[in-house]
C-alpha positions in Angstrom: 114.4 11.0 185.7 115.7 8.6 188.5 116.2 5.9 185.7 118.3 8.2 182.9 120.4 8.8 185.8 120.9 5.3 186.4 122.5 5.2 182.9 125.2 7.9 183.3 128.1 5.9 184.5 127.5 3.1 181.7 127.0 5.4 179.0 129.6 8.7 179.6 132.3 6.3 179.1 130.8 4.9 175.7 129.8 8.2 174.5 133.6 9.8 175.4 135.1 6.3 173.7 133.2 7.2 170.0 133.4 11.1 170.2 136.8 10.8 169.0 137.0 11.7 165.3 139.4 8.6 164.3 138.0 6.5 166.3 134.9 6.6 164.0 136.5 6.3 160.9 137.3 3.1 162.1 134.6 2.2 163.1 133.0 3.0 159.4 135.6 1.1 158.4 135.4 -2.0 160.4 131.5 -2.1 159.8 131.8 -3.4 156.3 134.2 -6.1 157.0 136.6 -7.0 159.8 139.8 -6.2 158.7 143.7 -5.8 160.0 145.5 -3.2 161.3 147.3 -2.6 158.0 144.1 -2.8 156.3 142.9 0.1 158.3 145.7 2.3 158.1 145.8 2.0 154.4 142.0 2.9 154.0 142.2 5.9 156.7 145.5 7.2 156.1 145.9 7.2 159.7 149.3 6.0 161.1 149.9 2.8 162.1 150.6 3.7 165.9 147.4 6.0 165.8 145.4 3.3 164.5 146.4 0.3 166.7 145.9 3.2 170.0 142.6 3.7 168.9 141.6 -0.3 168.3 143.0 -0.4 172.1 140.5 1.7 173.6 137.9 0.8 171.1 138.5 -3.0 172.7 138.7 -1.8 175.8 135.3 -0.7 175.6 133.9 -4.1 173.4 133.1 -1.9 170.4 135.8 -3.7 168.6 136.3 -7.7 169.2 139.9 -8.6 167.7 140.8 -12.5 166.6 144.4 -13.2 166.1 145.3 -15.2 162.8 148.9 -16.7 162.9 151.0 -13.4 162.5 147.8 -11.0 161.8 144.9 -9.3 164.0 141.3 -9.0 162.5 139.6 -6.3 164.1 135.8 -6.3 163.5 132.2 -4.5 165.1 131.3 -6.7 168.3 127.3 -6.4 167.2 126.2 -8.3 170.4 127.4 -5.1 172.5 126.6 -2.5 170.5 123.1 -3.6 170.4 123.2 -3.3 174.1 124.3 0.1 173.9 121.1 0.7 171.6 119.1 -0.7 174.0 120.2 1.0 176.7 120.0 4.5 174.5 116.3 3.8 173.7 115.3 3.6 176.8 117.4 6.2 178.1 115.0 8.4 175.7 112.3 6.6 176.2 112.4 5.5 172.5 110.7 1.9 172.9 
C-alpha cells in the first residue's frame, strides 16, 4: 500500500489532465498523425480558442509535444511519456 501511495501526486495530476472530455478527442485525434491546430479544430468541431486551451495543458503535462514549422504548430502524442505513465499505472496495480 505504501508504494500506490507513493504514486498519487504523479498520477492525480495526469489522471485530472485526460478526464476532460475534449481533451480526449484530441488526443484520438493526434494519435493518428501529428497535426495543427487548424487541423484539429476542423476534425473536432471544437473552437479554435478551446482547442489551442486544451493543447496548453495537454503540453503542460508532456502528453502532447508541439514543433513549430515556419508560421504553423504540429501538435503530436509524446510516446516516450506516455509510456511512462503506463509503467507507472502497471505497477501501481500490480499489473507486471
Amino acid at each position: 500500500m505504501q508504494k500506490a501511495c507513493n504514486y498519487i501526486p504523479w498520477i492525480l495530476p495526469f489522471l485530472k489532465t485526460i478526464s476532460d472530455e475534449n481533451r480526449l478527442k484530441i488526443i484520438c485525434v493526434l494519435k493518428e498523425w501529428e497535426k495543427c491546430v487548424n487541423h484539429i479544430v476542423k476534425i473536432t468541431n471544437l473552437p479554435q480558442n478551446l482547442v489551442s486551451h486544451h493543447l496548453k495543458k495537454l503540453k503542460e503535462a508532456e502528453i502532447v509535444i508541439a514543433t513549430k514549422e515556419g508560421l504553423n504548430v504540429r501538435y503530436k502524442i509524446n510516446h516516450k511519456k506516455v509510456d511512462e505513465y503506463l509503467k507507472e499505472f502497471d505497477e501501481l496495480f500490480g499489473l507486471n
